[in-house]
C-alpha positions in Angstrom: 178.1 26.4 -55.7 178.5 23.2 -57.8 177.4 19.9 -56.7 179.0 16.4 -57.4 176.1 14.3 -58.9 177.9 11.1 -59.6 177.6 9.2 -56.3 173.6 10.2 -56.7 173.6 9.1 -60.6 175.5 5.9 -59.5 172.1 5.2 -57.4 169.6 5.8 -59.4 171.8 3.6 -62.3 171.7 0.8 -60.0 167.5 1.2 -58.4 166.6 1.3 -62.4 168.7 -1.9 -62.8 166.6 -3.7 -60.2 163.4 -1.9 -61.6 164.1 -4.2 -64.8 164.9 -7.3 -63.1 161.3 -6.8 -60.9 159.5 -6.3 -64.1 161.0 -9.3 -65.8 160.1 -11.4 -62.7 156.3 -9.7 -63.2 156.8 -10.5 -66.7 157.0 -14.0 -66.0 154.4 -14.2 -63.4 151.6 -12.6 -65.0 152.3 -14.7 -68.0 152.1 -17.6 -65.8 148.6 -16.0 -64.7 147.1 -15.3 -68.3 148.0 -18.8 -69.7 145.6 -19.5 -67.3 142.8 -17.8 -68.0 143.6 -18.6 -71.1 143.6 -22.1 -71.3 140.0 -21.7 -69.2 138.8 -20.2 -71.9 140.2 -22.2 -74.6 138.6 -25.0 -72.6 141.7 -26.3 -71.0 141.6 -25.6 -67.7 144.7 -26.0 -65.5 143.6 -28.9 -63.1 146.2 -28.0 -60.5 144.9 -24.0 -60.3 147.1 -21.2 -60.0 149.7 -21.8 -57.7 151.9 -18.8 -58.6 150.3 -16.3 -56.2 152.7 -15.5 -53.6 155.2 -15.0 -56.2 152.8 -12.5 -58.7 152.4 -10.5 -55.6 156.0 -10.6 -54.4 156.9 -9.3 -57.6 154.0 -6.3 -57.9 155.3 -5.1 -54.1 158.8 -5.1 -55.5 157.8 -3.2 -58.1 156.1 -0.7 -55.8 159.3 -0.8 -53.7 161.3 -0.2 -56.3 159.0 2.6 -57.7 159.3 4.5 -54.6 163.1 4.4 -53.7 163.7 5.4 -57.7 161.0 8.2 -57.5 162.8 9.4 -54.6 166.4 9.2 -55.7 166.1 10.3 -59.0 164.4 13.2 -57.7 166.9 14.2 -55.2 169.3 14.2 -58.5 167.8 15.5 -60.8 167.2 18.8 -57.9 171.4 18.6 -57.9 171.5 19.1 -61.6 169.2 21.8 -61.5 170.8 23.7 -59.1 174.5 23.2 -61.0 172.4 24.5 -64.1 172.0 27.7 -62.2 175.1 28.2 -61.9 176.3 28.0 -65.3 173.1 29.8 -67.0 170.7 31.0 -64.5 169.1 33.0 -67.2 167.8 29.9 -69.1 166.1 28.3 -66.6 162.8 29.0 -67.3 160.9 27.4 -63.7 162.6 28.2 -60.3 164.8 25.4 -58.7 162.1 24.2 -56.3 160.1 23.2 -59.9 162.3 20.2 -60.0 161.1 18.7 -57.2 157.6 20.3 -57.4 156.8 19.7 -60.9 156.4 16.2 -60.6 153.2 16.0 -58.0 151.2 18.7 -59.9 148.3 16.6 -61.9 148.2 16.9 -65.8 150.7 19.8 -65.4 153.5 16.9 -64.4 153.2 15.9 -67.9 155.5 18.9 -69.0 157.0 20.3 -66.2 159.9 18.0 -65.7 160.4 17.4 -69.3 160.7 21.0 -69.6 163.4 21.7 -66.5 165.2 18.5 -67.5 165.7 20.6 -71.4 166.8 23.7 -69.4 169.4 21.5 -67.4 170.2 19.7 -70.6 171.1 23.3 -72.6 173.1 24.5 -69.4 175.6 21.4 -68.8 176.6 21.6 -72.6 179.7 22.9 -74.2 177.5 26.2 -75.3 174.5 26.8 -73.3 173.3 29.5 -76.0 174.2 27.6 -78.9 170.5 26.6 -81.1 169.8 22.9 -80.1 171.8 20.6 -82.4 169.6 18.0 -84.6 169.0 15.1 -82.9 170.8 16.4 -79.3 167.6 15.5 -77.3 167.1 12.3 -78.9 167.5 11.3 -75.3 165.2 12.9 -73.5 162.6 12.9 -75.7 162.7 9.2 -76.3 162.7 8.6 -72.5 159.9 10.8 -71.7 158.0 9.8 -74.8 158.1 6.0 -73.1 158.0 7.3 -69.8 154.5 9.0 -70.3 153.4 5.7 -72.0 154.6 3.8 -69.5 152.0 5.5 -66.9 149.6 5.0 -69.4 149.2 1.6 -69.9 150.3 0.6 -66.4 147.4 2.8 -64.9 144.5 0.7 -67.5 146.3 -2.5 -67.1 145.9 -2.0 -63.1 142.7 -0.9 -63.8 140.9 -3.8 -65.8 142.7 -6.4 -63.4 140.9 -4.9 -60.3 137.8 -4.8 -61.9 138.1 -8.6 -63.7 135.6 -10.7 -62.7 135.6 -13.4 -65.5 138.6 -15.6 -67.5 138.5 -12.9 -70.4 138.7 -9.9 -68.3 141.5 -11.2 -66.4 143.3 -12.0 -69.8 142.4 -9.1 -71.0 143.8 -7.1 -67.6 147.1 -9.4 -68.0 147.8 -8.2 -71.6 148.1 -4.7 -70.6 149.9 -5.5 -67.8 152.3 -7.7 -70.0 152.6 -4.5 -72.0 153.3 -2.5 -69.3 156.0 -4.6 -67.6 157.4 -4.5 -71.0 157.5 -0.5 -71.9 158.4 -0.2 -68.2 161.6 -2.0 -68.9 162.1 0.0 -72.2 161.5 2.8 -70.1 164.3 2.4 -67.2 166.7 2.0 -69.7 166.1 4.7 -71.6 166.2 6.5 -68.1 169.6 4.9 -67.7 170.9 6.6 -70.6 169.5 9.8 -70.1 170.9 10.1 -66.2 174.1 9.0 -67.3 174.5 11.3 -70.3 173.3 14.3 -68.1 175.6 13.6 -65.6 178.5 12.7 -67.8 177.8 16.2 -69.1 177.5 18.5 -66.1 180.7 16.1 -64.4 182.8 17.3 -67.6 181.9 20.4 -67.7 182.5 20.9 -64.1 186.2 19.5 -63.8 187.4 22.1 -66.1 187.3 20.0 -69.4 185.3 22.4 -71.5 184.6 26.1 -70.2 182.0 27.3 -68.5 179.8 30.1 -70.6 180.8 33.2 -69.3 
């Protein structure tokens, strides 16, 4: 039985919009935080210190927040999809339902898994779900995952180097990636945006009767 996913796709829509804004508030704070560092090693100290604390780590535990509740949401979604795509062409979906979920706490193996359910779901909720892939048709998804798998990437070393900083050039150092990371995050949700709300757009038409189903 089909499922509505708009009311779901709405959500997540509106959790990656506030991802961005948390990001550019990090963006900000962190830079605050290198010009620091920065000017410490330049030989410029700051003589009134660092005062932006409390907000650098307002903004990294809304971004944790933020992670979670999109995680979770998106998730839940992108289950919904999956199930919709078996009912238009179970035969194509190469991993079992449950995968959609699943898929994304297996280590290393998370690196393909969802990219490869969100393609199955992608080749169901079309016009044609046996027609070859056209050129460019998962421009999409590939540029989202692409950036998404980045995105862990440089966040994970940029976490990394700032816990282990211990002088003014480590810490600036730590806060480039970070910068970085803040910034392919941002690149990242809206990519994400695009991709939930083409996928969606997609299975909602399809649904309603405004293209046929394969039969």
């Amino acid at each position: 039985m089909l499922r509505n996913p708009n009311g779901l796709s709405h959500a997540v829509v509106a959790l990656l919009g506030a991802t961005i804004l948390a990001d550019a508030f990090s963006l900000i704070e962190t830079f605050g935080l290198r010009s620091l560092f920065a000017g410490a090693l330049a030989g410029h100290p700051d003589p009134e210190g660092y005062g932006g604390e409390l907000a650098l780590t307002v903004a990294w535990s809304l971004q944790a927040l933020l992670l979670l509740a999109t995680a979770t949401v998106f998730i839940v979604w992108f289950h919904r999809l999956r199930m919709n795509a078996e009912v238009w062409a179970s035969d194509l979906q190469r991993r079992k339902p449950g995968w959609a979920i699943g898929g994304w706490f297996i280590p290393i193996a998370f690196i393909w898994i969802p990219y490869g359910v969100a393609a199955d779901i992608w080749r169901a909720s079309r016009r044609d779900p046996y027609a070859a892939d056209g050129e460019g048709e998962l421009l999409v998804l590939n540029a989202w995952w692409t950036v998404f798998l980045a995105d862990l990437a440089v966040g994970r070393i940029g976490s990394r180097l700032f816990d282990r900083a211990e002088t003014a050039e480590a810490y600036v150092t730590a806060a480039n990636w970070l910068l970085v990371g803040d910034a392919v995050d941002i690149v990242a949700a809206v990519l994400a945006i695009l991709f939930v709300r083409r996928l969606t757009s997609m299975q909602h038409t399809k649904a309603t009767g405004m293209i046929p189903a394969a039969q």
